[in-house]
PAFI-553796 format. One record per atom (N, C-alpha, C, O): residue in one letter; x, y, z. Coordinates in pm, whole numbers, plus 50000, padded with zeros to 5 digits. Example, Ala and Ser with C-alpha at 12.3 -4.5 7.8 and 13.67 -1.06 7.14 Angstrom:
+----+-------+-------+-------+
! aa !    px !    py !    pz !
+----+-------+-------+-------+
!  A ! 51319 ! 49431 ! 50780 !
!  A ! 51230 ! 49550 ! 50780 !
!  A ! 51320 ! 49670 ! 50780 !
!  A ! 51424 ! 49668 ! 50846 !
!  S ! 51285 ! 49775 ! 50708 !
!  S ! 51367 ! 49894 ! 50714 !
!  S ! 51290 ! 50003 ! 50787 !
!  S ! 51341 ! 50114 ! 50804 !
+----+-------+-------+-------+
//
This chain:
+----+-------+-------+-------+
! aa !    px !    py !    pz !
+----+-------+-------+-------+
!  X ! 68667 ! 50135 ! 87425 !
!  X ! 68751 ! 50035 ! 87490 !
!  X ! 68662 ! 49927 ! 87548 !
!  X ! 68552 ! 49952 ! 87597 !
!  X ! 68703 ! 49835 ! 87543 !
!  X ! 68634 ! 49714 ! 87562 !
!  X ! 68658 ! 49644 ! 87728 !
!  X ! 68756 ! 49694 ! 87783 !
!  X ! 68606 ! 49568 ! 87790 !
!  X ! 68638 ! 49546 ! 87910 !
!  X ! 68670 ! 49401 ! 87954 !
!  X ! 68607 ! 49327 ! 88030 !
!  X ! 68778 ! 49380 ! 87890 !
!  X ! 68814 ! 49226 ! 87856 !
!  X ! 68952 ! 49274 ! 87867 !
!  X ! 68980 ! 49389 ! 87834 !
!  X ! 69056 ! 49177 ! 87918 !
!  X ! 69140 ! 49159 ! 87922 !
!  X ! 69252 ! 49120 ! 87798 !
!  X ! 69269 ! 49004 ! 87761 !
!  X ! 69325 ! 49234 ! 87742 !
!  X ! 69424 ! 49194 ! 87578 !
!  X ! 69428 ! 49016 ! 87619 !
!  X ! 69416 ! 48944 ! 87718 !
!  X ! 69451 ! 49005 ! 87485 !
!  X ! 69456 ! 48833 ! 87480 !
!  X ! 69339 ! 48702 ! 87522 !
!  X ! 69348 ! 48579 ! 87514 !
!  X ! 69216 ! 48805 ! 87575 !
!  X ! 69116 ! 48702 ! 87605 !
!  X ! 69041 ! 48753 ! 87526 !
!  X ! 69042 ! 48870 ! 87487 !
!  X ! 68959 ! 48652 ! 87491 !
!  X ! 68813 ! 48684 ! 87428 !
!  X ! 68673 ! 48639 ! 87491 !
!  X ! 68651 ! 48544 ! 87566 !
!  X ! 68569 ! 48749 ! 87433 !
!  X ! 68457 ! 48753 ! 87500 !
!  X ! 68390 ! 48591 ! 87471 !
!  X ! 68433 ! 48513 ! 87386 !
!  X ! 68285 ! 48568 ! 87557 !
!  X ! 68183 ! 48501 ! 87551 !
!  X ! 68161 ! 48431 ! 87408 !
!  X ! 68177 ! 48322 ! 87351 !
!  X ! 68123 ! 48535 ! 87390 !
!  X ! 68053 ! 48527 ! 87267 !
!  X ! 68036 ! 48654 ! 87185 !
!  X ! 68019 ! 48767 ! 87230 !
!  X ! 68043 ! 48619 ! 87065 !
!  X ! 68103 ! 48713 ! 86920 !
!  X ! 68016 ! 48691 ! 86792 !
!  X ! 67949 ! 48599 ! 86746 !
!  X ! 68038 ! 48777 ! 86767 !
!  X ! 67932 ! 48747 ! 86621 !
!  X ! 67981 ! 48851 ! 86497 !
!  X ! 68044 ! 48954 ! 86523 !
!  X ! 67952 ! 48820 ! 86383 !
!  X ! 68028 ! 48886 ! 86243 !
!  X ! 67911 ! 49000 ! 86227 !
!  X ! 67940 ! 49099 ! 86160 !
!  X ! 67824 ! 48994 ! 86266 !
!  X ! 67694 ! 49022 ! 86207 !
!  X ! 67705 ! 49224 ! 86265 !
!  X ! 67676 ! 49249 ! 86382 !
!  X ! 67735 ! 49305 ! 86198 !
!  X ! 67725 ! 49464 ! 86276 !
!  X ! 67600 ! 49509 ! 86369 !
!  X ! 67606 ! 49570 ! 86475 !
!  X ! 67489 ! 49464 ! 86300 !
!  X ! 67395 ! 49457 ! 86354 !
!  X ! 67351 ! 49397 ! 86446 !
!  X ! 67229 ! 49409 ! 86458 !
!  X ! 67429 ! 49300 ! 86562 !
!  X ! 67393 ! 49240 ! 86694 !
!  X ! 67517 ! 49296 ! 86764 !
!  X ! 67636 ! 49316 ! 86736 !
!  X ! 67429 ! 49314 ! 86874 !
!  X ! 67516 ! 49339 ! 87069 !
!  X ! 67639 ! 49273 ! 87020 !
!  X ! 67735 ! 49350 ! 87026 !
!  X ! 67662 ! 49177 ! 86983 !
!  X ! 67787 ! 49087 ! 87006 !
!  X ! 67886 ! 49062 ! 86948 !
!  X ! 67976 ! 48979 ! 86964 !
!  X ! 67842 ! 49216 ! 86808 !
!  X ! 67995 ! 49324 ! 86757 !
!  X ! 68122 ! 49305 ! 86777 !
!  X ! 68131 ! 49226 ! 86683 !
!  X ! 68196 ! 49308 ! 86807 !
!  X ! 68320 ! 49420 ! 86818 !
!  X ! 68411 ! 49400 ! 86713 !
!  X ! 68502 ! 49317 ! 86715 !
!  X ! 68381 ! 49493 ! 86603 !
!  X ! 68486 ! 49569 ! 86513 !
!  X ! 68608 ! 49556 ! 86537 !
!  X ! 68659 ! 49500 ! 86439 !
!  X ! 68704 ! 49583 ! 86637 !
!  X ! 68770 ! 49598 ! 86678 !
!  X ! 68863 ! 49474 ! 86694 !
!  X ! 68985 ! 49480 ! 86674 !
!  X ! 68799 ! 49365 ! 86729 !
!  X ! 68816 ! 49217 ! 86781 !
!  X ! 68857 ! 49169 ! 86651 !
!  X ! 68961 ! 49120 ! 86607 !
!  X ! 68699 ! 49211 ! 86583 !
!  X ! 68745 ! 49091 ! 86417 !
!  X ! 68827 ! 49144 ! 86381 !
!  X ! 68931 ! 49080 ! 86371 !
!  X ! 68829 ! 49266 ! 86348 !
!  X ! 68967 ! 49316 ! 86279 !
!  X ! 69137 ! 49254 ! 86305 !
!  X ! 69225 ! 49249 ! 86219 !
!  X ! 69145 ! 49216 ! 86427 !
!  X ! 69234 ! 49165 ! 86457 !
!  X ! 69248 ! 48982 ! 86433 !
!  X ! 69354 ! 48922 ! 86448 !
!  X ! 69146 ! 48933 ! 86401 !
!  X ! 69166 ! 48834 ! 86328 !
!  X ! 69088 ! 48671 ! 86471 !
!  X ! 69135 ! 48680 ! 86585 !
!  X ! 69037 ! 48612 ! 86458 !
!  X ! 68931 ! 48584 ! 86582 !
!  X ! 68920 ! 48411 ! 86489 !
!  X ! 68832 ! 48385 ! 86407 !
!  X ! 68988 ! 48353 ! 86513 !
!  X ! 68985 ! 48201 ! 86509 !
!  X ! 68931 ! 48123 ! 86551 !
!  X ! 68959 ! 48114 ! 86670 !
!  X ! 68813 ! 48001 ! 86498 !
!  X ! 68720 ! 47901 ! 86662 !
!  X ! 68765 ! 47800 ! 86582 !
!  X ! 68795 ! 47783 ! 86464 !
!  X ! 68759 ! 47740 ! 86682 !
!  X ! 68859 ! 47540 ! 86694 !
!  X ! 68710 ! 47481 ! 86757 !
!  X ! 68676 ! 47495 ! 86874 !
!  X ! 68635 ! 47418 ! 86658 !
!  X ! 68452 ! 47396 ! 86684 !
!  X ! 68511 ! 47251 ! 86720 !
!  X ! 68609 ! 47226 ! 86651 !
!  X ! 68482 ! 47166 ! 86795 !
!  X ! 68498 ! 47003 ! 86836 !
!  X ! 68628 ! 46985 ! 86772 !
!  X ! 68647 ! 46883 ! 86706 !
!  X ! 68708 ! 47062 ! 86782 !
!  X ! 68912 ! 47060 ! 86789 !
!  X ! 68913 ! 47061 ! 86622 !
!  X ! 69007 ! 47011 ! 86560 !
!  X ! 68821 ! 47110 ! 86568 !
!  X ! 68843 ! 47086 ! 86399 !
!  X ! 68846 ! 47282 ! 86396 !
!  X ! 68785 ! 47344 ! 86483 !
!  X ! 68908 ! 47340 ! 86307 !
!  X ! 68961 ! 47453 ! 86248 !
!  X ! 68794 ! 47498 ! 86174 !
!  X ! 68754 ! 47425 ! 86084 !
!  X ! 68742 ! 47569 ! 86201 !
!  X ! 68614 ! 47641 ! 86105 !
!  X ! 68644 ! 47776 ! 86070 !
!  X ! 68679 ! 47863 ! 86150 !
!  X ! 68627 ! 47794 ! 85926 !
!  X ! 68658 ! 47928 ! 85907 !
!  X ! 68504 ! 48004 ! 85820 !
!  X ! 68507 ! 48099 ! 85742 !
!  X ! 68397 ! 47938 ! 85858 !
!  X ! 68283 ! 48010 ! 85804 !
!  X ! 68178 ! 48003 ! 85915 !
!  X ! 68062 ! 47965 ! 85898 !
!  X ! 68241 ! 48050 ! 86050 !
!  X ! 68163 ! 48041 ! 86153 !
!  X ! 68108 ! 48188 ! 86149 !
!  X ! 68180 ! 48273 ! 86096 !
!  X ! 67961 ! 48233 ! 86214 !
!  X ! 67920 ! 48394 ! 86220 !
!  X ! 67856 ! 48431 ! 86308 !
!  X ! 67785 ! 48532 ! 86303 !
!  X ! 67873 ! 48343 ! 86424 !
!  X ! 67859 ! 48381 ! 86602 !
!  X ! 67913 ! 48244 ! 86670 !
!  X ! 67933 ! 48136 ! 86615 !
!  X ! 67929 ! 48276 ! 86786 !
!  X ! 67995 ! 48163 ! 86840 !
!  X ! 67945 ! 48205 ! 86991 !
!  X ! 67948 ! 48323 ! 87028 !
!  X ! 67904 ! 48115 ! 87063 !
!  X ! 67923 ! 48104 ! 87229 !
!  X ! 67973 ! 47965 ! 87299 !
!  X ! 67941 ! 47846 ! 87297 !
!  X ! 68103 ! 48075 ! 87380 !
!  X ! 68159 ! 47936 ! 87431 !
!  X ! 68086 ! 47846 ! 87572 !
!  X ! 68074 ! 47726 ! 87595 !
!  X ! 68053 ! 47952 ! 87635 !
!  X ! 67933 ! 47885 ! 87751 !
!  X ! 67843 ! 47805 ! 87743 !
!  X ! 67822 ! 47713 ! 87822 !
!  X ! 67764 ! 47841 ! 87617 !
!  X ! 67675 ! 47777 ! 87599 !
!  X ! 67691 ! 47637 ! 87484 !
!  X ! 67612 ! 47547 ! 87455 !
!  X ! 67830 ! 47668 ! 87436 !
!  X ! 67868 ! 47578 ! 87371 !
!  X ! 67829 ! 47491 ! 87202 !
!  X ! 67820 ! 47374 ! 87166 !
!  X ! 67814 ! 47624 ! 87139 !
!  X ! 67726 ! 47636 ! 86979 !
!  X ! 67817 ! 47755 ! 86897 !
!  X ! 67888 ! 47844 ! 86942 !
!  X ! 67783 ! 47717 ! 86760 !
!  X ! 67891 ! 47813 ! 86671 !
!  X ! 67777 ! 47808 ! 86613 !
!  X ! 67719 ! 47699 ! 86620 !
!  X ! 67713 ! 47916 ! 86541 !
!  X ! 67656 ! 47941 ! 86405 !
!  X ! 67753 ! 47979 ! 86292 !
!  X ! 67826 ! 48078 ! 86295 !
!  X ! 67743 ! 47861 ! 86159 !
!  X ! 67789 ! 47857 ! 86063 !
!  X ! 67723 ! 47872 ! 85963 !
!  X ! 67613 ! 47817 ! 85962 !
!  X ! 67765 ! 47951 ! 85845 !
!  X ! 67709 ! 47982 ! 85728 !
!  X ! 67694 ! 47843 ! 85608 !
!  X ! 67794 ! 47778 ! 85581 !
!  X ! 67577 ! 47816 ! 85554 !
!  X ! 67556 ! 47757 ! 85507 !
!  X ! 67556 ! 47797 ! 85334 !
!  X ! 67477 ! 47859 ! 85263 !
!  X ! 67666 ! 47739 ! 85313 !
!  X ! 67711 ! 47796 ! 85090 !
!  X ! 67674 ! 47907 ! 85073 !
!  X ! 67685 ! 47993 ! 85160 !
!  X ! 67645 ! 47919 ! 85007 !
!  X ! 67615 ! 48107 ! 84970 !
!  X ! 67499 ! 48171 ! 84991 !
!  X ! 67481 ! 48290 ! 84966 !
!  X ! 67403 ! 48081 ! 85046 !
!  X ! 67239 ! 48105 ! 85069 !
!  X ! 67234 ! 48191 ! 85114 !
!  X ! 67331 ! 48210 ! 85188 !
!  X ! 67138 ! 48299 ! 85110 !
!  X ! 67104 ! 48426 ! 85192 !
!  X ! 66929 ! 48428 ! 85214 !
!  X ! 66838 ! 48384 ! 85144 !
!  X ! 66933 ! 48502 ! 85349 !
!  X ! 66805 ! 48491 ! 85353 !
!  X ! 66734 ! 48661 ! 85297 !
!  X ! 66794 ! 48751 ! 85237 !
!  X ! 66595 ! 48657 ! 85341 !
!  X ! 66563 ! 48807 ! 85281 !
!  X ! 66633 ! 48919 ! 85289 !
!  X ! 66631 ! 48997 ! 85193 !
!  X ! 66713 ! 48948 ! 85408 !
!  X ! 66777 ! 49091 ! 85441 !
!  X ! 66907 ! 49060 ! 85337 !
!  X ! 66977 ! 49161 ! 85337 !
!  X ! 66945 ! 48987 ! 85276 !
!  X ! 67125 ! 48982 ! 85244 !
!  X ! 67191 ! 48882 ! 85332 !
!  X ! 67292 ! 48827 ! 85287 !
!  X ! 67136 ! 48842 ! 85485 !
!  X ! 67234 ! 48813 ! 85530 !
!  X ! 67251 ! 48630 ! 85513 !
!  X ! 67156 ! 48583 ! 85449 !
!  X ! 67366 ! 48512 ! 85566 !
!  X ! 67415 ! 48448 ! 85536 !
!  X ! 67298 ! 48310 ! 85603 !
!  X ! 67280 ! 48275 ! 85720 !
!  X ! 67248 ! 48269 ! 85500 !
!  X ! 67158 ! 48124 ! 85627 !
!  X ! 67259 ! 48052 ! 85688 !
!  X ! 67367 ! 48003 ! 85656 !
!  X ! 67175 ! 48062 ! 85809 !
!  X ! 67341 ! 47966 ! 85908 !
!  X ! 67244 ! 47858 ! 85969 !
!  X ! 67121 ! 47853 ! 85958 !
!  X ! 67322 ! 47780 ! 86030 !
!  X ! 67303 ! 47650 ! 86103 !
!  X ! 67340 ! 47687 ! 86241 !
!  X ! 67416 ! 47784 ! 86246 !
!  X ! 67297 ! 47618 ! 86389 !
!  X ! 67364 ! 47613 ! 86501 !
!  X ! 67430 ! 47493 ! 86495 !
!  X ! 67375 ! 47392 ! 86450 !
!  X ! 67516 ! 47494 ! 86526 !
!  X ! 67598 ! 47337 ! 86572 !
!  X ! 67605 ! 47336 ! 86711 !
!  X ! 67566 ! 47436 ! 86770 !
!  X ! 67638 ! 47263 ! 86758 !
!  X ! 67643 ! 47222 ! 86897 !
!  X ! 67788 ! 47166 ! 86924 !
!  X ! 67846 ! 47109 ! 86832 !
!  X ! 67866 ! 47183 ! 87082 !
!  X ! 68004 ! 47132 ! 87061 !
!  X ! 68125 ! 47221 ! 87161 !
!  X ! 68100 ! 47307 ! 87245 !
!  X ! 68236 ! 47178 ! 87126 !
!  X ! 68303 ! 47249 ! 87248 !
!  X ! 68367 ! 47356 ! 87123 !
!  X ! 68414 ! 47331 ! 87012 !
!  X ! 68346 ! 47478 ! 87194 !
!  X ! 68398 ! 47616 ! 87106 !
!  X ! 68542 ! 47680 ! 87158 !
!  X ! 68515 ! 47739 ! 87262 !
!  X ! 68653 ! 47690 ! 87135 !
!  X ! 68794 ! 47757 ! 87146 !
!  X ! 68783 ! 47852 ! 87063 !
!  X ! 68775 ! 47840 ! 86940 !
!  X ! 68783 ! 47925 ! 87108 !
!  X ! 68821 ! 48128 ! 86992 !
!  X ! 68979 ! 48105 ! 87058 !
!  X ! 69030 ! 48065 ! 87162 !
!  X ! 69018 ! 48159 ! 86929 !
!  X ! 69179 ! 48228 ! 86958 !
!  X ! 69206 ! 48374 ! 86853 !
!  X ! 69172 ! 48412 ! 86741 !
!  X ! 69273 ! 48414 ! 86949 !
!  X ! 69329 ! 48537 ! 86825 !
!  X ! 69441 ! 48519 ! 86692 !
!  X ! 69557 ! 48476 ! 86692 !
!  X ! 69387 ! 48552 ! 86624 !
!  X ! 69474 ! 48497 ! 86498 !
!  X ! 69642 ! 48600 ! 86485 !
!  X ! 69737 ! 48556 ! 86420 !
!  X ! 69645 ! 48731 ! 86558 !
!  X ! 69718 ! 48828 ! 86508 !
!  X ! 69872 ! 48716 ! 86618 !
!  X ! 69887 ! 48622 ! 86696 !
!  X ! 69940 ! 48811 ! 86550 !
!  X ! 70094 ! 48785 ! 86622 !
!  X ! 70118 ! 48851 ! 86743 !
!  X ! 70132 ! 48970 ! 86714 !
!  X ! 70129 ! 48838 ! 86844 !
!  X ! 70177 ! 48984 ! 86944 !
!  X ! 70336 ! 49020 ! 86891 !
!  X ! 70419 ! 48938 ! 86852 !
!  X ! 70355 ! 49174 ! 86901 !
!  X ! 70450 ! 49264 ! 86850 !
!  X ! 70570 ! 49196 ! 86958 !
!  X ! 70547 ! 49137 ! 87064 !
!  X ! 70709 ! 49225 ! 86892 !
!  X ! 70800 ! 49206 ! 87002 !
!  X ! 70869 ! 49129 ! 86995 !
!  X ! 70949 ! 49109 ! 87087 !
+----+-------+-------+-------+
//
């Protein structure tokens, strides 16, 4: 169980299994960022404090498999993508 309040989201998030900033649980439910009020859907960490999204850059990979990304800089909105029941 996570220690966040249903309907808010953390700090900061990341796709990646292998960093602190996990949660399975979160993506699964579907985790939306609105990067400078524009819709991004190939973002693969995000912090809203600090105010940067890392985005995947085309299909490039670096040595391990994983995705070459870029930092952007900018105002970050996460939303949850799911419906609430009811």
């Amino acid at each position: 169980m996570t220690d966040t309040v249903p309907g808010t989201l953390p700090d900061r998030l990341s796709s990646d299994p292998n960093s602190p900033f996990y949660d399975e649980e979160l993506l699964a439910r579907g985790v939306g960022i609105r990067f400078k009020g524009v819709e991004k859907t190939n973002v693969e960490e995000y912090c809203v404090s600090e105010g940067w999204v890392r985005v995947a850059v085309g299909k490039a990979k670096d040595r391990a498999g994983n995705p070459m990304t870029v930092k952007l800089k900018g105002a970050v909105e996460p939303y949850l993508q799911d419906k609430p029941e009811g």
